[in-house]
C-alpha positions in Angstrom: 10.7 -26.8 -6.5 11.9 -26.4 -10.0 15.8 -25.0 -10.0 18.9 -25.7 -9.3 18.4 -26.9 -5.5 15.4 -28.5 -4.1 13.7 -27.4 -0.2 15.0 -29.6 2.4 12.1 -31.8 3.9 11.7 -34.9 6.6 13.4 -36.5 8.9 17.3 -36.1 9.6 19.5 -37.5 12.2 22.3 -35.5 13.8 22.8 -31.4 14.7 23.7 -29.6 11.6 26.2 -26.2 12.0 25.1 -23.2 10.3 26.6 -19.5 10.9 23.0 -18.2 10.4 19.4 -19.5 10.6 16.5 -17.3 9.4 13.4 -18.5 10.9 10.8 -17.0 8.4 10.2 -17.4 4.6 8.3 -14.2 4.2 9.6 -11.2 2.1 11.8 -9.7 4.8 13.1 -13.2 5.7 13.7 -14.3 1.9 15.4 -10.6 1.3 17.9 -11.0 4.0 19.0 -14.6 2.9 19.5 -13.2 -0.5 21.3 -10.1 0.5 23.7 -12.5 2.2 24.1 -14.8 -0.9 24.9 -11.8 -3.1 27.7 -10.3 -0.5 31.2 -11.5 -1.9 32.1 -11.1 1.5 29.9 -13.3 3.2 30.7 -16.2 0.1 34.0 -16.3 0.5 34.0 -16.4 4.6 32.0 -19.6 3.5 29.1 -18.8 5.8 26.5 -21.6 6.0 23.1 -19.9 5.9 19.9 -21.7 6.2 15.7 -20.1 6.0 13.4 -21.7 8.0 9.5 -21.5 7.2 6.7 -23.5 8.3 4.3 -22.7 5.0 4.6 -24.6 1.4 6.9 -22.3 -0.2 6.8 -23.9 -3.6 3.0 -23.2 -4.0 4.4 -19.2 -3.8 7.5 -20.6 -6.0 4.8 -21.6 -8.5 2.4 -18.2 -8.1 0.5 -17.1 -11.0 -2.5 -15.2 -11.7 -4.2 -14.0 -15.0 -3.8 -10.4 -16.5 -6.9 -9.5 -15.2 -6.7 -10.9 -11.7 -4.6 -9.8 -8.6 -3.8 -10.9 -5.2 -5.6 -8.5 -2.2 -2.2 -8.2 -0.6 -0.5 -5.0 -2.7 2.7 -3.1 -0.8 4.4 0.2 -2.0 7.8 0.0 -2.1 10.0 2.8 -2.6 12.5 3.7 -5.1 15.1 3.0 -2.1 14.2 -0.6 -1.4 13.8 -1.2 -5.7 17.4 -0.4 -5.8 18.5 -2.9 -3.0 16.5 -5.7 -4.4 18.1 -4.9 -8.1 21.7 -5.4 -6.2 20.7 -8.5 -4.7 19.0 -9.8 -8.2 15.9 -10.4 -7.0 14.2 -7.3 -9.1 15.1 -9.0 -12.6 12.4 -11.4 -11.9 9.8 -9.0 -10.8 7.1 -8.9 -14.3 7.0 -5.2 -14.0 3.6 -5.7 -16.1 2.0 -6.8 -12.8 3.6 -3.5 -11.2 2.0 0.2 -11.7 4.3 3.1 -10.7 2.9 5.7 -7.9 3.3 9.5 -9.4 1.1 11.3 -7.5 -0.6 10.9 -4.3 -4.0 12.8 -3.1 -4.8 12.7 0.4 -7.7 14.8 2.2 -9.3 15.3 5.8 -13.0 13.6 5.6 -14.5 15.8 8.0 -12.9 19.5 6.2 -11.9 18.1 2.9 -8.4 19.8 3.5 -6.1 18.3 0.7 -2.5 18.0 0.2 -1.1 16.2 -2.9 2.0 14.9 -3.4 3.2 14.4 -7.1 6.4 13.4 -8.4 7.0 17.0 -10.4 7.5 18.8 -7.0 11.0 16.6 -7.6 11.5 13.3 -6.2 14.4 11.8 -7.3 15.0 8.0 -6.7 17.4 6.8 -4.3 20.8 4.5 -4.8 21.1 2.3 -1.7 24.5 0.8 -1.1 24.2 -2.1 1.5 27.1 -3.2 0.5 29.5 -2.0 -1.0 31.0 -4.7 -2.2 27.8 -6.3 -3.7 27.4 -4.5 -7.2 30.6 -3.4 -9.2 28.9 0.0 -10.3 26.3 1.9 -8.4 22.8 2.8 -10.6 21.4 6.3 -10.6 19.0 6.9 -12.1 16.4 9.6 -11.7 12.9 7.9 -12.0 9.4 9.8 -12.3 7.4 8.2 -9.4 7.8 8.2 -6.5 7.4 4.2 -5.4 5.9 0.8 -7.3 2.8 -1.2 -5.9 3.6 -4.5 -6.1 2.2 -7.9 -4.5 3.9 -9.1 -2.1 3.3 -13.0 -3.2 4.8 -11.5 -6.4 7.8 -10.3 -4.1 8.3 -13.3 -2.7 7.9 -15.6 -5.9 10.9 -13.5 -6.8 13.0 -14.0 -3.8 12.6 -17.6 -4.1 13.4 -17.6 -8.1 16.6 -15.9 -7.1 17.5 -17.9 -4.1 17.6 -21.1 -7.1 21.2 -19.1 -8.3 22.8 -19.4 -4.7 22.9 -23.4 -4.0 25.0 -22.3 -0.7 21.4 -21.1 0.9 19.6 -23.9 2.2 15.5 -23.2 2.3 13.7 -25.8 4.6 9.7 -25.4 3.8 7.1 -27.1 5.5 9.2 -27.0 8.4 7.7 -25.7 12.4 9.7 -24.8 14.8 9.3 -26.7 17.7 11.7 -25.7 20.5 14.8 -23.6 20.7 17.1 -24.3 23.4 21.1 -22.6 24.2 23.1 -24.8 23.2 27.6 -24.8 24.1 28.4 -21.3 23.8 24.7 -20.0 24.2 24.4 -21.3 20.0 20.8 -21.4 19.6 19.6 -24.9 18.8 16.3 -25.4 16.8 14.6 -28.4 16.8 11.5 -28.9 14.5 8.3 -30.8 14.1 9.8 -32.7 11.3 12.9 -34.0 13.3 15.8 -31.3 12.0 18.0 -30.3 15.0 19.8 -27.2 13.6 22.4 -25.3 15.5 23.2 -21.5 14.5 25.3 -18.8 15.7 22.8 -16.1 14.9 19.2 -16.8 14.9 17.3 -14.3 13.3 13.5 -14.2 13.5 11.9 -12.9 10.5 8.3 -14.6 11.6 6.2 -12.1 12.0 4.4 -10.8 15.6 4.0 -14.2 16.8 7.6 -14.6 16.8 8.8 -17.8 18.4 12.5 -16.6 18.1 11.4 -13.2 20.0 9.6 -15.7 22.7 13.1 -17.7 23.5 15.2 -14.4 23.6 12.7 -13.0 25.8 12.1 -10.1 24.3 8.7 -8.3 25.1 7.2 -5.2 22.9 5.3 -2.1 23.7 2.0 -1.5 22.5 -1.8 -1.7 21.8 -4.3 -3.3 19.3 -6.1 -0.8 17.8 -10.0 -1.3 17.7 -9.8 -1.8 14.0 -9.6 -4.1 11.1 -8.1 -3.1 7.9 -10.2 -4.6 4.4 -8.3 -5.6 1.7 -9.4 -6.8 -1.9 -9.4 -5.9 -5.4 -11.3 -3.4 -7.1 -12.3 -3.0 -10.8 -12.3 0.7 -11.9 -13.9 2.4 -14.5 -11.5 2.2 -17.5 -8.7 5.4 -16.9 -5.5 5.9 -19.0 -3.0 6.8 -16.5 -4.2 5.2 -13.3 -1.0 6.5 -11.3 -2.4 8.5 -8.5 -2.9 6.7 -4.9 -5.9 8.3 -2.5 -6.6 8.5 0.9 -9.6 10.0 2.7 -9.2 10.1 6.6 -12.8 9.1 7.8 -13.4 9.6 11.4 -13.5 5.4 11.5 -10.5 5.1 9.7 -8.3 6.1 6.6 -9.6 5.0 3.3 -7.5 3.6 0.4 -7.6 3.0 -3.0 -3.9 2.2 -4.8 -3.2 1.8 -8.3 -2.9 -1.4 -9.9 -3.5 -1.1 -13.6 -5.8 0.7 -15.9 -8.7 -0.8 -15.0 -7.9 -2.3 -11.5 -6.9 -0.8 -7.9 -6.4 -2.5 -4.5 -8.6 -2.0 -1.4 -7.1 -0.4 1.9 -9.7 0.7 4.5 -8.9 1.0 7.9 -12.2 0.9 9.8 -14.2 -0.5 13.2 -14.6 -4.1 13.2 -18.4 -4.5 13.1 -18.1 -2.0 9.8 -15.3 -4.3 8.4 -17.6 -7.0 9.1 -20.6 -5.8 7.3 -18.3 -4.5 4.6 -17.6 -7.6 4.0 -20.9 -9.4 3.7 -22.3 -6.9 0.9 -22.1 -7.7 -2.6 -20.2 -6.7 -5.3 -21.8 -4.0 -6.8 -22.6 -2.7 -3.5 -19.3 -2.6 -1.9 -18.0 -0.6 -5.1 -21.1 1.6 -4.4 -20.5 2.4 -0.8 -16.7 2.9 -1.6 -17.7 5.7 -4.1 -20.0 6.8 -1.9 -17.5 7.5 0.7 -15.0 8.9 -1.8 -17.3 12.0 -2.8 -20.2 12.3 -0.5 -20.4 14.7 2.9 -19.2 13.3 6.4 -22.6 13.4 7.8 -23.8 10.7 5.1 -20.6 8.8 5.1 -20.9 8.3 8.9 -24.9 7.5 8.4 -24.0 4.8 5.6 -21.0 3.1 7.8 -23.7 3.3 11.0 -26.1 1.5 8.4 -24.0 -0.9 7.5 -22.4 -1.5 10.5 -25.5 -3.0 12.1 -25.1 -5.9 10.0 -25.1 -9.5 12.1 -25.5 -13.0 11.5 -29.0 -12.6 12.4 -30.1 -9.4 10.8 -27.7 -9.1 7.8 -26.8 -5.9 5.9 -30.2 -5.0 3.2 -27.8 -4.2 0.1 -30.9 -3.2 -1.4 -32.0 -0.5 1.2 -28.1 0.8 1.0 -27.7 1.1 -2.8 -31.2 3.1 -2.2 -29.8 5.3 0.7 -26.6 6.2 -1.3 -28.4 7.3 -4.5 -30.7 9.3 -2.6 -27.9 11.1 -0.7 -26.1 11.2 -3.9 -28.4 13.2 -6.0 -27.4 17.0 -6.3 -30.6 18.0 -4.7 -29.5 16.5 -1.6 -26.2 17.5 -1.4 -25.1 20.2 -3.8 -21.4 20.0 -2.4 -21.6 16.4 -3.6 -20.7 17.5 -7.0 -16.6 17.4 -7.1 -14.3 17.7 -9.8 -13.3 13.9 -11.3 -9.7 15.0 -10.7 -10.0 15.3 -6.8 -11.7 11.7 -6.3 -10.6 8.4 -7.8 -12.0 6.7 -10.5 -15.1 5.4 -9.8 -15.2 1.6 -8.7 -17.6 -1.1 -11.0 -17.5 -3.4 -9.2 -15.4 -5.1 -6.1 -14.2 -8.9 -6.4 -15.5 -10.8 -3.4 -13.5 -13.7 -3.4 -11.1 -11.8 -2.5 -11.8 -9.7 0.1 -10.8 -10.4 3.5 -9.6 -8.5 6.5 -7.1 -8.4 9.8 -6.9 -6.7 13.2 -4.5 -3.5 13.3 -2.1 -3.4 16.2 0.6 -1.2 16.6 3.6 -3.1 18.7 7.1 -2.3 19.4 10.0 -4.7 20.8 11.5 -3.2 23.3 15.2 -4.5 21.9 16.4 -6.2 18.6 19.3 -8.5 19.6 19.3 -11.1 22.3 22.8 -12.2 21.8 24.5 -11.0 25.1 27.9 -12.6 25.8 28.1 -15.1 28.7 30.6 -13.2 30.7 27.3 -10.4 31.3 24.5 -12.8 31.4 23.6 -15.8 33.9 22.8 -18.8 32.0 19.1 -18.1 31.8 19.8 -15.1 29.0 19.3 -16.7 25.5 22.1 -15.1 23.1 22.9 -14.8 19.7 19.6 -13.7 18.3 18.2 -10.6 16.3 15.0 -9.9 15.3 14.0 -8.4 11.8 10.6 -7.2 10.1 7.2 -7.8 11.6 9.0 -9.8 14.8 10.6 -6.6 15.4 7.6 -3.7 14.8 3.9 -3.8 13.5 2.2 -0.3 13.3 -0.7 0.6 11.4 -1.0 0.2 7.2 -2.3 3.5 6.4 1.3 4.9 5.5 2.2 2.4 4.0 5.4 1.7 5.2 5.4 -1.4 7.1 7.0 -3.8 4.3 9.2 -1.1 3.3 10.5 -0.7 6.8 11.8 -4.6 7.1 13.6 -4.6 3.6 15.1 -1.7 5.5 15.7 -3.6 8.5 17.4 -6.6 6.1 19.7 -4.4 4.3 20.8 -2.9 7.6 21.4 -6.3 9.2 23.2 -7.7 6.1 25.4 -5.1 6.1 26.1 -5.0 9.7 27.0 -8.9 9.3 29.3 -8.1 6.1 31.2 -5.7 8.3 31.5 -7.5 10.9 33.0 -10.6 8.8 35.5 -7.8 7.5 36.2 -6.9 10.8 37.2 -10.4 12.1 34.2 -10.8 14.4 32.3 -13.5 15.5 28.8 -12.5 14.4 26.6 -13.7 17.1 28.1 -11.3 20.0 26.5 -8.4 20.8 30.2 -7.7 23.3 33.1 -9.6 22.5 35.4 -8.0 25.3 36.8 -11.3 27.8 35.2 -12.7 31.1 35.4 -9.7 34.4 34.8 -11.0 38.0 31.1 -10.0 39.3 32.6 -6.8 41.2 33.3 -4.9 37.9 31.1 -6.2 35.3 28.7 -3.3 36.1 32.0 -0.9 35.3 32.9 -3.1 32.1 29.3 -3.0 31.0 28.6 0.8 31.3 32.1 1.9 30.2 31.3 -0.6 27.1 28.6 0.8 26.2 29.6 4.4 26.8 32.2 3.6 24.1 30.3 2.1 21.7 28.0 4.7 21.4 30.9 7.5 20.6 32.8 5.5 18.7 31.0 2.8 17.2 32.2 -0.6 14.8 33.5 -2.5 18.2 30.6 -4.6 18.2 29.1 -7.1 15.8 25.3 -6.5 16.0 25.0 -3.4 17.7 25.2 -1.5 14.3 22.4 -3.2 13.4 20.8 -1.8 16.7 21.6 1.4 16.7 20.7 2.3 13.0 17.0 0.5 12.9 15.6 1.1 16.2 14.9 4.8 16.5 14.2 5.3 12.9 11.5 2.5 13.1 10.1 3.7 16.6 10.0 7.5 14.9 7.8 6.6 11.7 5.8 3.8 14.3 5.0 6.8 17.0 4.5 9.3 13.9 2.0 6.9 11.7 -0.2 6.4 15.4 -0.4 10.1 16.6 -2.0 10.7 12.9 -4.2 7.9 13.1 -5.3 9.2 16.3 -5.4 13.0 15.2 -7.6 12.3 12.3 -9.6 9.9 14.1 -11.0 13.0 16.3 -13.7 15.4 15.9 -14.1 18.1 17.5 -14.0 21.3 16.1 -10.7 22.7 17.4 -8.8 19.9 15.9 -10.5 19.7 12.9 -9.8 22.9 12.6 -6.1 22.8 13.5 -5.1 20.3 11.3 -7.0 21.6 8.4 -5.3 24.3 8.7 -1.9 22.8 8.7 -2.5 20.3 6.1 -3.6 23.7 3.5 -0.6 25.5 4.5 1.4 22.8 3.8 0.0 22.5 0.8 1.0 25.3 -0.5 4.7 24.8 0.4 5.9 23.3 -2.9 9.6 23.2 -1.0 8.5 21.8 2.4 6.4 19.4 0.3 9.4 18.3 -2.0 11.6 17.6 1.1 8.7 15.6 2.7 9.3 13.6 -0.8 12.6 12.3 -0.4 15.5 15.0 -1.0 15.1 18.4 -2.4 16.1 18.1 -5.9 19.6 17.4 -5.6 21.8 14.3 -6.9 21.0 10.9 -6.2 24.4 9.5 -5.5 26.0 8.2 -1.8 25.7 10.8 0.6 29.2 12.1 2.0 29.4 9.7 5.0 29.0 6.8 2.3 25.3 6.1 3.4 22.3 5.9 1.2 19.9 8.8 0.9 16.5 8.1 2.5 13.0 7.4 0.5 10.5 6.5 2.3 7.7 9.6 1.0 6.0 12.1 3.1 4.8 9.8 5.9 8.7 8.9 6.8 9.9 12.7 6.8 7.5 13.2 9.2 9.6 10.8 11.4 12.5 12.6 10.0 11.5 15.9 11.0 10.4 14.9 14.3 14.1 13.0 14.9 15.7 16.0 13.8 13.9 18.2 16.2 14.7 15.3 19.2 18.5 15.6 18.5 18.5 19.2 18.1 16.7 19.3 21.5 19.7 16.4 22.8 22.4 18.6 21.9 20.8 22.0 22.9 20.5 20.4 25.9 23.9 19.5 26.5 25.0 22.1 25.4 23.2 24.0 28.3 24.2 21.5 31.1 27.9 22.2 29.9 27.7 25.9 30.2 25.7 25.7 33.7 28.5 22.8 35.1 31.3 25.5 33.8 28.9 28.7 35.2 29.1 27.2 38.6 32.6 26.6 38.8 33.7 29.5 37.8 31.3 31.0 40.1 32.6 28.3 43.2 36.3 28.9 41.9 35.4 33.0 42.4 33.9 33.1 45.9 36.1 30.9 47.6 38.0 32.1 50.1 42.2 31.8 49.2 
């Protein structure tokens, strides 16, 4: 790899020491280790950092593609996340050429052709994030007119990498499997890979993905299901359109479909659909493909449903006739067919030429939660069978469906959370890898320590190294997971009631330019810290769902308490009243 440091590969003898090893060269796993290399605080604490990944990281490092040509993997990431990956210094080597800003959004039910649109007038300002606040010397604000970039991710992570060449102190080990991790003195997790490293760490983070190994050795299970779907991906060339900044979604009964904005003349492919569609999807043609998704763009829900049925009888030994479906979809095109057929240009994309088959591929959807992040319990509250000192970031950590969106932007999340919870606990004096940090109790009272522990954490908070981490990702991740699958399911439905119902809820809102604009982000407002010092949130519309829905669980929380308070002082009162003196 060209730069100033070169990936560490073979055979070595010895252990090497490192404060923390990040097991996973993806995007999430490259934007941690540069969050840490840009924190003053973690430099001068002289942490020794080290990314582990088993894939040839300087093909990505070397990454490029013609004008005309993109990768099929495309991610929007929000005005929010562009902010933390300007402070860490990855964003200067994004070519914002090979970016196209989102400014409006259309999205409508396939079954009622209800329609809400989001666009970035209603007043979506961008977000400042301040993960560290020692890591930039002057906050930008800035107050941008879209409302997040599509980018792709091997574009990301070419970046990452290119920035990773300025911090010498990060040492990136590619080509390199993990083949056991063991507890070490201490519980220190103690890697040993395929190639002969033996690396000890005290905090392993695993940032590799669902089949996490570091998730396996912490033994730390997830919740969830696969969903009997594959999403299909690729690039799309458009019909030739001047401002190609609108993203559109049409919820199918099979499964949301996407088309996102790459250029003028390109877009990216997201369609969530049943596998046997995905497969014969897949083996059409070019032209055909780009017919089928106009087709299912514009045309009734009767015909779309008739050409997916069509198409997904395709198999090995009766393949898909592209001729007989270019032939069905003209004939159900024609305004003697279907009148309604006829929509305004501005309420369906651009009309695809043609689709790039090279490129198109697909993958099972799953929606998966782990039931904790951190592994690292202290000895004196584990028996020696409890791995410690391990936190779990990214895709390790959750999977949930694509159509929002938000899966990417929700492990930069998870990587400026963690680096900041590491930078304060550095501040703080404490060892890193400790979830508790309190000294050894006899068996008798650990259950005492434990709960009282933990009780205090939670009203306080900032006694504990990791748990910050903890406490700030999980229920904001499991709110937008449960949120993204009860609308997958609810548009995935058809009878008439709930057609009906969320129709109707989906025009209302519509017409709610306020709701709609704090769905967006903030309404209007100033895009500085918030009072408490935190940043404001930006995830879109799909995340303020989540939001709304957490508000409404801690205003029940409270109410509640508030409730079992006046009932506990109600009846003694009552006892104090009608006993006998």
């Amino acid at each position: 790899m060209d730069g100033a440091r070169e990936m560490m590969m073979g055979s070595q003898q010895g252990t090497e020491d490192y404060d923390v090893v990040i097991v996973g060269g993806g995007v999430v796993g490259l934007t941690l280790a540069n969050a840490f290399a840009s924190c003053p605080t973690i430099r001068q604490a002289a942490c020794r950092i080290a990314v582990l990944d088993s894939a040839d990281l300087s093909s990505i490092s070397h990454w490029s593609l013609p004008t005309n040509q993109w990768s099929n993997r495309v991610s929007s990431i929000t005005n929010q996340n562009i902010q933390f990956l300007k402070q860490i210094g990855a964003w200067k080597y994004i070519d914002e050429s090979r970016t196209n800003p989102v400014e409006r959004m259309q999205v409508w039910d396939g079954v009622s052709d209800a329609r809400i649109v989001f666009d970035s007038i209603d007043g979506l300002p961008s977000s400042s994030s301040s993960w560290s606040s020692s890591s930039s010397s002057a906050q930008e604000t800035e107050t941008v007119p879209h409302m997040a970039r599509f980018v792709e991710n091997l574009h990301l992570q070419k970046a990452l990498l290119q920035n990773l060449h300025n911090h010498p102190q990060i040492r990136l080990y590619a080509n390199t499997k993990v083949a056991t991790i063991s507890p070490g003195p201490a519980n220190w997790p103690i890697l040993s890979t395929e190639n002969g490293h033996l690396l000890k760490s005290r905090l392993l983070v695993g940032a590799d993905g669902f089949n996490s190994p570091v998730k396996s050795y912490s033994r730390i299970t997830s919740t969830g299901w696969n969903y009997d779907a594959h999403c299909v991906v690729g690039t799309l060339e458009l019909e030739r359109t001047k401002y190609n900044w609108t993203a559109w979604q049409r919820f199918l009964t099979s499964g949301p479909l996407g088309l996102l904005p790459l250029s003028e003349r390109h877009g990216s492919l997201a369609w969530s659909t049943r596998p046997h569609i995905a497969a014969g999807l897949k083996a059409l043609d070019g032209q055909t493909l780009a017919s089928t998704i106009n087709a299912c763009f514009r045309l009734p829900h009767e015909s779309v449903a008739y050409l997916l049925g069509r198409i997904g009888m395709h198999s090995t030994s009766k393949p898909v006739d592209a001729a007989e479906i270019q032939k069905e979809i003209e004939w159900r095109s024609s305004s003697d067919v279907h009148p309604s057929c006829r929509v305004d240009e501005g309420e369906v994309p651009p009309k695809v030429v043609c689709a790039r088959m090279e490129n198109v591929a697909s993958f099972p959807l799953r929606m998966f939660h782990a039931d904790q992040y951190l592994g690292s319990l202290h000895p004196s509250l584990s028996n020696d069978n409890q791995p410690a000192r391990t936190v779990l970031v990214g895709d390790a950590a959750h999977v949930l469906h694509p159509m929002a969106g938000q899966g990417l932007n929700l492990g930069l999340t998870d990587a400026r959370e963690l680096a900041k919870t590491v930078r304060e606990a550095l501040e703080n004096g404490q060892d890193i890898g400790k979830l508790f940090f309190f000294t050894r109790v006899t068996p008798r009272k650990k259950l005492l320590k434990l709960y009282c522990c933990c009780k205090f954490c939670i009203f306080l908070g900032g006694l504990t190294a990791l748990m910050g981490y903890g406490r700030s990702r999980y229920l904001a991740n499991h709110i937008v997971m449960a949120t993204v699958d009860k609308l997958q399911k609810l548009y995935s439905m058809e009878n008439g009631m709930v057609v009906w119902g969320r129709s109707v809820g989906v025009e209302v809102l519509n017409e709610l330019p306020g709701l709609k604009r704090v769905m967006m982000g903030r309404a209007g407002g100033a895009t500085d810290q918030l009072a408490d010092g935190t940043a404001p949130r930006s995830a879109g519309p799909w995340t303020a769902l989540a939001d709304a829905y957490l508000a409404a669980q801690k205003a029940s929380l409270i109410a509640n308490g508030i409730a079992s308070f006046a009932a506990r002082t109600f009846r003694t009162s009552l006892h104090r009243a009608t006993a006998p003196n």
